[in-house]
Structures are given as C-alpha cells and as structure tokens.
C-alpha positions in Angstrom: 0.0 0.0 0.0 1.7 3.6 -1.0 2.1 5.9 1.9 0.1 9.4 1.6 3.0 11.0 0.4 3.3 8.7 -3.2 -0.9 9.4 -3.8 -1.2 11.7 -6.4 -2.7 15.1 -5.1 -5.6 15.1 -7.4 -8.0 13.0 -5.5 -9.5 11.8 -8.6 -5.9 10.4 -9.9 -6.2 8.6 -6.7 -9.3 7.0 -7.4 -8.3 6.2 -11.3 -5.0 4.6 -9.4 -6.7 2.4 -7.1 -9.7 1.6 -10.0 -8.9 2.7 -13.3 -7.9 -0.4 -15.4 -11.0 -1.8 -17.0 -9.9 -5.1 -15.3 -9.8 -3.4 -11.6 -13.3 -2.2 -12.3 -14.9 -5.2 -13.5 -13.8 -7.6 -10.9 -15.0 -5.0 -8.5 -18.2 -5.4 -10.2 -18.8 -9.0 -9.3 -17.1 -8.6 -5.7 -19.8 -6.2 -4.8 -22.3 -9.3 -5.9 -20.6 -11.8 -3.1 -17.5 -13.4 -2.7 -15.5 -15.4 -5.8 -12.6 -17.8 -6.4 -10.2 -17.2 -8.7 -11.3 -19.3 -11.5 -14.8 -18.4 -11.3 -13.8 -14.4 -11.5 -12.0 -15.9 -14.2 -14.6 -17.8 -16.5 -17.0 -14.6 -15.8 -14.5 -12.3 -17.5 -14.0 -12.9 -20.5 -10.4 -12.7 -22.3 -9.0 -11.7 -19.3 -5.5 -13.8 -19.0 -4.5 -15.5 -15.6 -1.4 -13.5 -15.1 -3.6 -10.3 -15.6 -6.3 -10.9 -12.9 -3.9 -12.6 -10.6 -1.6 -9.5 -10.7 -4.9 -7.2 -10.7 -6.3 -9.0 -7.3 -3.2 -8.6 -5.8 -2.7 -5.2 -6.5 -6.4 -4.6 -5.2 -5.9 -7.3 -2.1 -2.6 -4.8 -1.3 -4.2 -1.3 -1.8 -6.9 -2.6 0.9 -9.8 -3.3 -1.2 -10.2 -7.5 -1.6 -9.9 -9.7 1.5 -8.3 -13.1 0.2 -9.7 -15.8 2.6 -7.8 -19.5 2.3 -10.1 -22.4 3.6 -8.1 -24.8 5.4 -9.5 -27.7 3.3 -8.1 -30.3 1.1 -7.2 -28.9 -1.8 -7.3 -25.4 -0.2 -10.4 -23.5 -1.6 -9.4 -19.3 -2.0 -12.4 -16.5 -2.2 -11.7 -13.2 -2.7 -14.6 -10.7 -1.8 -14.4 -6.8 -1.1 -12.9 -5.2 1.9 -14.7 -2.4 4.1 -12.8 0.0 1.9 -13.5 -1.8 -0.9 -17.6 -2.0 -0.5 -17.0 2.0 0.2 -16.8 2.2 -3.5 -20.1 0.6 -4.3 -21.8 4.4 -5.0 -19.2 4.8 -7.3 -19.9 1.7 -9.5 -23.7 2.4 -9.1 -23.3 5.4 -10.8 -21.5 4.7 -13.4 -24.1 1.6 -14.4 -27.0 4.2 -14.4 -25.1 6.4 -16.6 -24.2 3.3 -19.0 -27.9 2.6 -19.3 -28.8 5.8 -20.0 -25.9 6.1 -22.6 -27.1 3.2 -24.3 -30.9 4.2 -24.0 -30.3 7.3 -25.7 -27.7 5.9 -28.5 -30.8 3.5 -29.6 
C-alpha cells in the first residue's frame, strides 16, 4: 500500500490509481455481488488472461480493497470478496451503471 506522500494530489488520480484499469473495475463489479474464487472471477470475465487478474487481485488485495480468505481444506479453496474500503466504493460503481444505461438508451 503507498504511503500518503506517493498518492497523487488530485484526488480523482487517486481514485483512477486504485480503480482505473477496466480489469480493476470489472472484478470490482462482481465482488460487490458476493465473494469469488479465482477461476470463477476468471470464467465470468471474458479474455481476461491469468497472469492479468492474478496481478490485478493482488494489487487490489494490497491497496486494501479485496480480502483473500484460504479455507483450510483439502485442496485449499481461496475466495476473494471486497474489503470495508472496498464496498465504500459501491456508490461509485452504481453510478457509473446508471449512466451506461442511460448512454445506451439514448444511443438507440
């Protein structure tokens, strides 16, 4: 996690930081549905490559937004889900899905 000091000062760049990769955003999508593991995230988004959302979930898991839980079970089952911090953002990704339908209701 970067210290205050390495943030950009433009809150915004902060947010497009954390979030901005179309990747970021869409695994936040289904996170704020319920919890996933990895290779279901994976099937639900399509042509994204393994080394791509594994890097992505990391990133997110160390900037404080996913929580990866490990099941002590045999074989070990992994779900990632959003953090506190992460759910905080769930206004954010409301918004932009009404303005998306409304984009593509008025394109029509």
């Amino acid at each position: 996690m970067l210290t205050k000091e390495e943030l950009p000062a433009c809150p915004v760049a902060t947010t497009v930081m954390l979030i901005g990769s179309k990747w970021k955003l869409l695994i936040m999508r289904d996170l704020l549905m319920r919890p996933w593991r990895f290779n279901e995230l994976r099937r639900d988004l399509e042509g994204i490559s393994q080394k791509v959302l594994t890097d992505s979930l990391r990133s997110m898991e160390e900037d404080g937004l996913v929580v990866r839980t490990v099941y002590p079970e045999v074989p070990p089952r992994v779900e990632y889900s959003l953090s506190e911090l992460g759910e905080s953002m769930r206004p954010i990704l409301d918004a932009m899905m009404v303005w998306g339908e409304e984009y593509k209701k008025n394109m029509a």
